[in-house]
C-alpha positions as CSV (number, residue, x, y, z in Angstrom):
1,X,-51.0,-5.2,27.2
2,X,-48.0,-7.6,27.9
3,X,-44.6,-8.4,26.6
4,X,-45.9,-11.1,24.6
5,X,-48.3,-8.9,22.4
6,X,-45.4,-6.4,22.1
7,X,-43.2,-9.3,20.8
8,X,-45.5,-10.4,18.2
9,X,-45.2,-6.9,16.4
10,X,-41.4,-8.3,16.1
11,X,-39.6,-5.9,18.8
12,X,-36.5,-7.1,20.0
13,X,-33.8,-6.1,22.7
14,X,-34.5,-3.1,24.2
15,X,-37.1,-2.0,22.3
16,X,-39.4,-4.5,23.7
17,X,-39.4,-3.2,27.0
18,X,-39.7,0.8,25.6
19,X,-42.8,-0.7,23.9
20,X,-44.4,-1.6,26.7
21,X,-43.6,1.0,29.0
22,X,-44.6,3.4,25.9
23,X,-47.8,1.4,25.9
24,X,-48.8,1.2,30.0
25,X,-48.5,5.3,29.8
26,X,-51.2,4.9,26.8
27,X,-53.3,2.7,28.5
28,X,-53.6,4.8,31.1
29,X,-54.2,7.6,28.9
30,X,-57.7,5.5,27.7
31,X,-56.4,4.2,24.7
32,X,-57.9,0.6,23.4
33,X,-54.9,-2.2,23.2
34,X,-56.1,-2.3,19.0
35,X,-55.2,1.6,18.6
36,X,-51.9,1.6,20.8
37,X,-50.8,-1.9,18.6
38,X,-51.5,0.4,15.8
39,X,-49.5,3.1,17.1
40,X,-46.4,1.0,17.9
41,X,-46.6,-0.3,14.3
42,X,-46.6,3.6,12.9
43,X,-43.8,4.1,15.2
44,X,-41.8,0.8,14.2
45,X,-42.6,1.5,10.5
46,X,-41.0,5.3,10.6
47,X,-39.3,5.8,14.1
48,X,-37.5,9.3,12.6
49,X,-41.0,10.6,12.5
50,X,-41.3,9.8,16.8
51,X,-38.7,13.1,18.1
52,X,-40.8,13.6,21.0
53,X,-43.6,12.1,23.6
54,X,-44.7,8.9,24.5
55,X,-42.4,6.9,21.8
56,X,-39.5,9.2,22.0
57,X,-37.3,6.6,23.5
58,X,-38.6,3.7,22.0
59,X,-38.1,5.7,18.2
60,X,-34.7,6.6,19.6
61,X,-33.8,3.0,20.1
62,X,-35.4,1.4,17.1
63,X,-33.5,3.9,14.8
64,X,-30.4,2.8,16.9
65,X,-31.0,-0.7,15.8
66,X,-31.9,-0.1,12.4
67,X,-28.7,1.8,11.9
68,X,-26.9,-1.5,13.4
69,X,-28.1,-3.5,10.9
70,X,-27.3,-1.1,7.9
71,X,-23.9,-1.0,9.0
72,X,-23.7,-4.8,9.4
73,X,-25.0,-4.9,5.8
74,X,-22.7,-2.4,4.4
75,X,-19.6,-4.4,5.7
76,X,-21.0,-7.3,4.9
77,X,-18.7,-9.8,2.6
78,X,-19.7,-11.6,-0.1
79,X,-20.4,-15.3,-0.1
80,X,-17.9,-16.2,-2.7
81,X,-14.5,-13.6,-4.4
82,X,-15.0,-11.9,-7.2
83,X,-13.0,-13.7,-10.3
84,X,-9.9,-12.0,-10.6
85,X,-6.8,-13.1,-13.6
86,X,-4.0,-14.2,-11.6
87,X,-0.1,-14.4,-13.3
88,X,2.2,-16.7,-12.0
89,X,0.1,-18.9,-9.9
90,X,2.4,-21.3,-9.3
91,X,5.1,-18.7,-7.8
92,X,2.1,-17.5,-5.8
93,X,2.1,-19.3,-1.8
94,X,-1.2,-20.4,-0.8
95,X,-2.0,-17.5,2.1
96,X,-1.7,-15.2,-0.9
97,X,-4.4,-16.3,-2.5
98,X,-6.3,-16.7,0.4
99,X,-5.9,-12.8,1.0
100,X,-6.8,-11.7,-2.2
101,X,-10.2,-14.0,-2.2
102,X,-10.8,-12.2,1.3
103,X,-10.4,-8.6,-0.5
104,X,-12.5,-9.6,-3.5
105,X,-15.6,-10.8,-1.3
106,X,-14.9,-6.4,0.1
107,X,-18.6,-5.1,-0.8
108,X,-16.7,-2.3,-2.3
109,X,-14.5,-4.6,-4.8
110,X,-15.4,-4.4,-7.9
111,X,-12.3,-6.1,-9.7
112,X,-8.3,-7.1,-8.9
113,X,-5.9,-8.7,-9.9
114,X,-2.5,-11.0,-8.7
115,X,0.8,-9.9,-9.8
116,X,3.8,-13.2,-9.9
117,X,5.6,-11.7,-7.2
118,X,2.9,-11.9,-4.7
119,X,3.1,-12.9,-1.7
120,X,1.5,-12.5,2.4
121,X,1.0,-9.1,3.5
122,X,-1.3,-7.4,5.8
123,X,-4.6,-7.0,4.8
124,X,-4.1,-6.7,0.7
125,X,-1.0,-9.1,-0.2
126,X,2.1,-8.0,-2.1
127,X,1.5,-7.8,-5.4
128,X,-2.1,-7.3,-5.1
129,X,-4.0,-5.0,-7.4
130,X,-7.6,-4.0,-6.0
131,X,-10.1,-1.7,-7.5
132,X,-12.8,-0.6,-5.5
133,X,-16.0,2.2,-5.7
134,X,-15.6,5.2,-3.9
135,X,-13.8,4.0,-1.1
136,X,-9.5,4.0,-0.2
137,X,-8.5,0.8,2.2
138,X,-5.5,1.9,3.8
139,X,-3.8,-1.6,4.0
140,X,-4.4,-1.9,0.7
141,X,-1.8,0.6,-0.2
142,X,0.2,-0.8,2.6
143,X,2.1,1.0,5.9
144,X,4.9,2.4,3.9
145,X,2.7,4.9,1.3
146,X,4.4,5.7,-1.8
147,X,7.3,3.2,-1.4
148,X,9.1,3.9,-5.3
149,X,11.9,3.3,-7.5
150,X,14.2,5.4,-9.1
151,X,16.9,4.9,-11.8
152,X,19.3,7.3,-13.2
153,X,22.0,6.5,-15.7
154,X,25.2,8.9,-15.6
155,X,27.7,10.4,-17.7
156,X,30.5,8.1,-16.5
157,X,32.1,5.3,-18.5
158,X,31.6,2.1,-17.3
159,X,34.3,0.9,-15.1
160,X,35.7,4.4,-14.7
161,X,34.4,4.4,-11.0
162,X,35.6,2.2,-8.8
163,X,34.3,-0.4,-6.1
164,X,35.9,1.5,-3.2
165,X,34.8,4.5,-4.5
166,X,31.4,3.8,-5.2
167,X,31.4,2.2,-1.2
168,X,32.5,5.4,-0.1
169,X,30.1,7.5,-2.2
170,X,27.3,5.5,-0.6
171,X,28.4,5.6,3.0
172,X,28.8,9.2,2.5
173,X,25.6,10.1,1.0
174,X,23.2,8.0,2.1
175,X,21.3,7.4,5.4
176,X,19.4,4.2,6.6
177,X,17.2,3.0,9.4
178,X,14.1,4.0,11.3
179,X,14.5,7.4,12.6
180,X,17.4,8.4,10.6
181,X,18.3,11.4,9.1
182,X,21.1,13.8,7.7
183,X,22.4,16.3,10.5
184,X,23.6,19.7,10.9
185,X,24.7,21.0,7.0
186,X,24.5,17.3,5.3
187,X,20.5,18.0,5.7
188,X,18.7,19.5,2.4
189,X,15.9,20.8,1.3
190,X,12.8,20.2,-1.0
191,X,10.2,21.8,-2.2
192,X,7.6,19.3,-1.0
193,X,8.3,20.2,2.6
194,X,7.1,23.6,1.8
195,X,3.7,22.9,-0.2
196,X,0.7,23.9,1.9
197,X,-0.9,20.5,2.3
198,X,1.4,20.2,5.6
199,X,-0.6,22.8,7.2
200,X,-4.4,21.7,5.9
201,X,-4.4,18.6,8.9
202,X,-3.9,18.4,12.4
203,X,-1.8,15.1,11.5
204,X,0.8,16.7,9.0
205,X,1.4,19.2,11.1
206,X,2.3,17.4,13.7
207,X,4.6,14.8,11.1
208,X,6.3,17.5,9.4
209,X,9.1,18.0,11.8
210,X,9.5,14.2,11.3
211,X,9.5,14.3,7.4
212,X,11.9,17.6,7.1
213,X,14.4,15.7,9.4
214,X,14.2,12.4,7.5
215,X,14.3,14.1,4.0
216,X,16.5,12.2,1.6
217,X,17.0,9.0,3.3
218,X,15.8,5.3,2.7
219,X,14.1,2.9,5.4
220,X,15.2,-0.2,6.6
221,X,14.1,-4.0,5.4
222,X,14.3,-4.3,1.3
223,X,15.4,-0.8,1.0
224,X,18.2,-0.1,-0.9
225,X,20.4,2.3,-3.1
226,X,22.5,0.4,-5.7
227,X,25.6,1.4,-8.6
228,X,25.2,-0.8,-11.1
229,X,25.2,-1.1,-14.7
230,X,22.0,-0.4,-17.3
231,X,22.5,-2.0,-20.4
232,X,20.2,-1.1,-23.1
233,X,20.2,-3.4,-26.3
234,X,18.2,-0.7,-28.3
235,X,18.3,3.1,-28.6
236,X,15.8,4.3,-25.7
237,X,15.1,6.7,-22.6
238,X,16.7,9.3,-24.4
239,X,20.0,7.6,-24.7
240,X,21.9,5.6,-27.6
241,X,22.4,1.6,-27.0
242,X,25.2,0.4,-24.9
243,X,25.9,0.6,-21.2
244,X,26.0,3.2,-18.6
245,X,27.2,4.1,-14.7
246,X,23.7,4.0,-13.3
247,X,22.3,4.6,-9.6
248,X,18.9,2.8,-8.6
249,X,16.9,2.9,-5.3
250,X,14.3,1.5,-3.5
251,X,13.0,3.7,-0.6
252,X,9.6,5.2,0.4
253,X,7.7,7.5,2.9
254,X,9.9,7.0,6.3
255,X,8.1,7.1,9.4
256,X,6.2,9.7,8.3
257,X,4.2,7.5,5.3
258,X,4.0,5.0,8.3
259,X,1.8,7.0,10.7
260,X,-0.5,8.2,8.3
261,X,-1.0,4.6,7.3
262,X,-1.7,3.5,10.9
263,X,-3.8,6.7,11.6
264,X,-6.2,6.2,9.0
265,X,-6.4,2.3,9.6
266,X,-7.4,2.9,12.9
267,X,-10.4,5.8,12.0
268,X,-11.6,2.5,8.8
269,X,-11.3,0.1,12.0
270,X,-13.5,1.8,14.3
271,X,-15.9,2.6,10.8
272,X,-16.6,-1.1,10.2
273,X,-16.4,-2.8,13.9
274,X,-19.2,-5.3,12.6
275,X,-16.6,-6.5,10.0
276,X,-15.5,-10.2,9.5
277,X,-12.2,-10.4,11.2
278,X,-10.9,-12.0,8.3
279,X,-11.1,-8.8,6.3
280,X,-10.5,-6.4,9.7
281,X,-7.1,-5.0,8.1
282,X,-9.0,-4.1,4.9
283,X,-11.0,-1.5,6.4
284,X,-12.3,1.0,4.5
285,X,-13.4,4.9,4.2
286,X,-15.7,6.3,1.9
287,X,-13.6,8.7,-0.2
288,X,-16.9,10.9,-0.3
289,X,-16.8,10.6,3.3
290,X,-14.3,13.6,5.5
291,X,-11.7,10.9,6.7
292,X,-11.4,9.2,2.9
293,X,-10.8,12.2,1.7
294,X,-8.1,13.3,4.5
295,X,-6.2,10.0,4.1
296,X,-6.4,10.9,-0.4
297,X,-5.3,14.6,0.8
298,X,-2.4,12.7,3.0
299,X,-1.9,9.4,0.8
300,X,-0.9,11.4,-1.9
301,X,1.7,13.7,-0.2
302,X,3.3,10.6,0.9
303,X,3.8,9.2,-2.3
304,X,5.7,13.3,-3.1
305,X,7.4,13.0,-0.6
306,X,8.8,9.3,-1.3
307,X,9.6,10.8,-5.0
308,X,11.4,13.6,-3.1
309,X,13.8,11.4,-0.7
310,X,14.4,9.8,-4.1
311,X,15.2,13.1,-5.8
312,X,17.9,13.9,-3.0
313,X,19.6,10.6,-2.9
314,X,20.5,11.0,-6.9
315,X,21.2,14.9,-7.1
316,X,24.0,13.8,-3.8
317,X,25.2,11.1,-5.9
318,X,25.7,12.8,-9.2
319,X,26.9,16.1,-7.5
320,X,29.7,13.9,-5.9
321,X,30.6,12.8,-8.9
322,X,30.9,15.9,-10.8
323,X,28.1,15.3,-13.2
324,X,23.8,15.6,-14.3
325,X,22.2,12.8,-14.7
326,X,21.3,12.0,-18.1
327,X,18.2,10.2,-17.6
328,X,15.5,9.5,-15.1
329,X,12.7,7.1,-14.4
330,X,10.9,6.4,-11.8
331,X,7.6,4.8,-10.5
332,X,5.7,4.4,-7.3
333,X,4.3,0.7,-6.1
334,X,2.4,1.1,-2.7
335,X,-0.3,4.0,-3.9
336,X,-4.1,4.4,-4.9
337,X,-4.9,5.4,-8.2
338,X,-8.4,6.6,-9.8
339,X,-8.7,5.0,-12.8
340,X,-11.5,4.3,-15.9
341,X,-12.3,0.4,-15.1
342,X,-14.5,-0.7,-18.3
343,X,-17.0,2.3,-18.1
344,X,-16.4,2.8,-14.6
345,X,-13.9,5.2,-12.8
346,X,-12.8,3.3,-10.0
347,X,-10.2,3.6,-6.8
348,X,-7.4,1.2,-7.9
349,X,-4.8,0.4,-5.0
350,X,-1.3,-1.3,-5.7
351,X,0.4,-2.7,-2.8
352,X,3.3,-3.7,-3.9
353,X,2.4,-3.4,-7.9
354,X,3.7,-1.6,-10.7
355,X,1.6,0.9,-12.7
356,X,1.9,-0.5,-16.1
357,X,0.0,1.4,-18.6
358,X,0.6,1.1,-22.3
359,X,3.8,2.9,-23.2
360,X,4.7,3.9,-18.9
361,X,8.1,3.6,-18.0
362,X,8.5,1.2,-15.1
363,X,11.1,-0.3,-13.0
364,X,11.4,-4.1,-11.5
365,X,14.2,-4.7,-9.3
366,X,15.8,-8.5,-8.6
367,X,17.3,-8.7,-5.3
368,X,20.5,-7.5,-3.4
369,X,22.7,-9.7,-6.2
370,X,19.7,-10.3,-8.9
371,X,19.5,-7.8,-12.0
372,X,16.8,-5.0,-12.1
373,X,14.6,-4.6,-15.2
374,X,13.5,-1.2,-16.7
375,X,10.1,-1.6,-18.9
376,X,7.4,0.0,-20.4
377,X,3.8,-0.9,-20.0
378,X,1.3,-3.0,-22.1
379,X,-1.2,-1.5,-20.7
380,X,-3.1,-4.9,-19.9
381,X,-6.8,-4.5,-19.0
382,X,-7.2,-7.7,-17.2
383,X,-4.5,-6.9,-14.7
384,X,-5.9,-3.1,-14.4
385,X,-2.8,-2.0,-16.2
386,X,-0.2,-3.2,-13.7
387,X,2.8,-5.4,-13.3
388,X,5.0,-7.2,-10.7
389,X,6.8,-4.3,-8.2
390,X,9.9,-6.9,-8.0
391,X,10.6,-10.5,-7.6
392,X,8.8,-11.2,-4.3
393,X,9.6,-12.9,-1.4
394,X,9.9,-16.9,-1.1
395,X,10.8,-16.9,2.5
396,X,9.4,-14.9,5.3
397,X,11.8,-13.0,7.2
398,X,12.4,-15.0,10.2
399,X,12.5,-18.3,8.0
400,X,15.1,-16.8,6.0
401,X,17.1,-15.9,8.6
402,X,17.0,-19.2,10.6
403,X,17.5,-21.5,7.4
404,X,20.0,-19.6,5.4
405,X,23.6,-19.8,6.1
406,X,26.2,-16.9,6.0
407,X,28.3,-18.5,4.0
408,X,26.2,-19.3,1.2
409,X,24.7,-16.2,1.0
410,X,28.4,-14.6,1.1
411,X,29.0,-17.2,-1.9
412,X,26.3,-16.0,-4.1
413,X,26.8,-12.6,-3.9
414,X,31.0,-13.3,-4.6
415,X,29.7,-15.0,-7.8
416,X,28.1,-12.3,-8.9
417,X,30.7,-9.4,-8.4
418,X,28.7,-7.7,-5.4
419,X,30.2,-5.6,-3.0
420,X,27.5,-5.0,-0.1
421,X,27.3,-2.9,2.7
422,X,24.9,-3.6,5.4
423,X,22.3,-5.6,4.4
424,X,20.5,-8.9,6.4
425,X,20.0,-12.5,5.9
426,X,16.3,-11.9,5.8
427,X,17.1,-9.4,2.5
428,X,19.4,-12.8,0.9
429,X,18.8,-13.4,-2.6
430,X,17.4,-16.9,-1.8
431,X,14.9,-15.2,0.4
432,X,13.2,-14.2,-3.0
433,X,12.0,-16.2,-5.8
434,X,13.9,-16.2,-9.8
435,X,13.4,-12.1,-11.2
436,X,13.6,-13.8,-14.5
437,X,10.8,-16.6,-13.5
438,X,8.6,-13.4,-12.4
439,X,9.0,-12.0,-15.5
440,X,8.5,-14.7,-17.6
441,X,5.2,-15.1,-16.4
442,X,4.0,-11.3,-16.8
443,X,5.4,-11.1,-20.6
444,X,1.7,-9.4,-21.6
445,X,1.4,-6.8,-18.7
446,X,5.3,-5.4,-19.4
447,X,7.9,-5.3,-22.2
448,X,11.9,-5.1,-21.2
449,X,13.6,-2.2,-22.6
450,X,16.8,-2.4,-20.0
451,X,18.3,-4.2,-17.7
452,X,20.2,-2.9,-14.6
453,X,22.9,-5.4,-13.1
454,X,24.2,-4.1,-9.5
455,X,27.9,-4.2,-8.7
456,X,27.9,-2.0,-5.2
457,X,24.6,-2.1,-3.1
458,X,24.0,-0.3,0.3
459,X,21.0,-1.2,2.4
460,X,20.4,-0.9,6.4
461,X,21.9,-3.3,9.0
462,X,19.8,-6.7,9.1
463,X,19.4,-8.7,12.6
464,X,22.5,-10.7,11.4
465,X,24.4,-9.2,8.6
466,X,25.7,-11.0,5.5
């Protein structure tokens, strides 16, 4: 026996050398070179069968390299994207695109969809909609889990609250920032931080410190909390037509929803290491599998806890005022969803997308000076039921703030009657594109029932601040 004959049988690597040590031993043993070639075929047709003697570690080695290639396979992308309805493509930047044609080649895509605000993100772009069988992508729900809106109109005439007092309202009772928090008696309380889910991972227990001291607070970037004005032309939410004192706000999962995110990337990265790098930050878990169904148990309680820091920003607001809100809506835009696709229930993330179902209350914010939008779902089967989260971005960060002047963006917002408190030249309203163009172009995925036009926004301190 030789390498040569050993080869022929189509062992490669390793393996070939096992083999022929496997098959000197037999040899010896008085074996024919025509019954140890049909051995090593039994042992390369069903190496599981092999747990002990002579072929133990060539078995041990073939299954090893069998259970490469499956996983090769598995991650493997397909030649060409899925189709996929796009609205808006010509809001929509080319990297976009190219993003959501990555996701769609995913093995475990089985549809998607573009929303007209979309635009380069990691992994999954903003404004992306992905569906996907039994398996959660962490990126495609995006670092800050559960990021949501929130309106509530109030029991206070219009123009009875003024600009200085709305600014003090806000600097008073609300927080910004990575790492920030209420201190000392300012901090409250909410039920989620008390639910039992805290306690079921090693990784919420060790984030719930983090959570209770960040509870009812906003981020930093495109996070915001707004008094404004919600004009309803028709009787709706509960409340007659006319206009009201309203409150909206942007804000999500703090530093909490932001480890998760990065914990559970990591665990999909190390799951798929054969993957294309194109598609490395759309890693996935199988949600049958112990971590997919750890990042659903911790996913989720984001998203709560996103809705609660929400909760608290409004019941400050409306208990300084004296008053109870008189309505409510709310929506989240960076979550996963299981959903009936066709005959099919599937895992349908949102990064940056609004769940638009027929008849579901949503929310579409404009920018800093821009009008927000409240509307309720068409419940559009192409785009898997969802709509634009906002108006999306035009310019990146860093080319917003080296191309867009001060003054001009000091100009825009005078024109408009906006009073703003922190707030960067990377969050300018000509960082973003037109919220009525956006919504122009998504009139069959939502219907406008409000509009919300803000007169007093607070967001965090920018690198260089309007």
């Amino acid at each position: 026996m030789n390498g040569k004959h050993i080869t022929k049988l189509g062992f490669e690597k390793k393996a070939v050398g096992l083999a022929l040590a496997a098959a000197t031993l037999r040899e010896k043993a008085g074996l024919e070179r025509d019954e140890i070639l049909a051995e090593l075929r039994q042992v390369q047709a069903n190496p599981a069968g092999y747990t002990g003697g002579v072929y133990e570690a060539l078995a041990a080695e073939l299954s090893a390299q069998r259970a490469e290639l499956d996983l090769k396979a598995s991650a493997a992308l397909r030649p060409a994207p899925l189709p996929y309805g796009v609205w808006g493509a010509d809001l929509i930047e080319p990297g976009a695109r190219s993003q959501m044609d990555v996701a769609m080649r995913l093995p475990v895509t089985r549809a998607g969809a573009l929303m007209p605000d979309a635009h380069v993100g990691y992994g999954l772009p903003i404004g992306g909609v992905l569906a996907t069988e039994n398996a959660v992508i962490p990126y495609g729900v995006g670092v800050d889990i559960g990021c949501s809106m929130m309106l509530s109109a109030l029991p206070v005439p219009v123009g009875q609250l003024g600009v200085e007092e709305a600014r003090a309202l806000l600097l008073r009772h609300t927080r910004f920032g990575a790492g920030v928090g209420f201190e000392g008696r300012d901090r409250e309380d909410h039920p989620v931080l008390h639910e039992s889910v805290w306690g079921e991972q090693p990784l919420l227990r060790h984030l719930h410190d983090k959570a209770v001291a960040q509870v009812g607070t906003s981020g930093s970037g495109n996070h915001f909390v707004e008094f404004g004005t919600l004009r309803l032309a028709e009787a709706d939410l509960g409340l007659e037509a006319g206009e009201y004192l309203a409150v909206l706000s942007h804000s999500g999962s703090r530093g909490f929803g932001a480890q998760v995110a990065n914990h559970f990337t990591t665990l999909a990265q190390r799951l798929h290491p054969t993957i294309d790098p194109a598609a490395k930050k759309l890693a996935w878990l199988p949600l049958d599998g112990e971590d997919g169904q750890a990042y659903w148990q911790a996913m989720n309680l984001a998203g709560r806890y996103a809705l609660a820091n929400h909760d608290l920003i409004h019941a400050r607001l409306a208990r300084a005022l004296g008053v109870r809100e008189l309505t409510r809506v709310s929506n989240s835009h960076n979550l996963v969803w299981k959903q009936q696709v066709g005959s099919q229930e599937l895992i349908v993330h949102r990064k940056g997308a609004t769940p638009a179902q027929a008849g579901q209350l949503g929310l579409i914010p404009g920018s800093m000076a821009d009008p927000g939008f409240v509307v309720r779902g068409l419940g559009q089967p192409a785009a898997l039921h969802s709509a634009s989260h906002g108006a999306g971005r035009q310019l990146g960060r860093k080319a917003a703030a080296s191309t867009l002047a001060k003054k001009e963006v000091q100009a825009y917002l005078k024109q408009r009657g906006v009073t703003l408190l922190g707030g960067g030249i990377d969050e300018a309203p000509q960082a973003y594109k037109r919220i009525e163009d956006v919504l122009a172009r998504q009139g069959d995925l939502v219907a406008v029932i409000g509009q919300f036009t803000p007169w007093v926004v607070r967001m965090d301190t920018g690198s260089e601040d309007v």
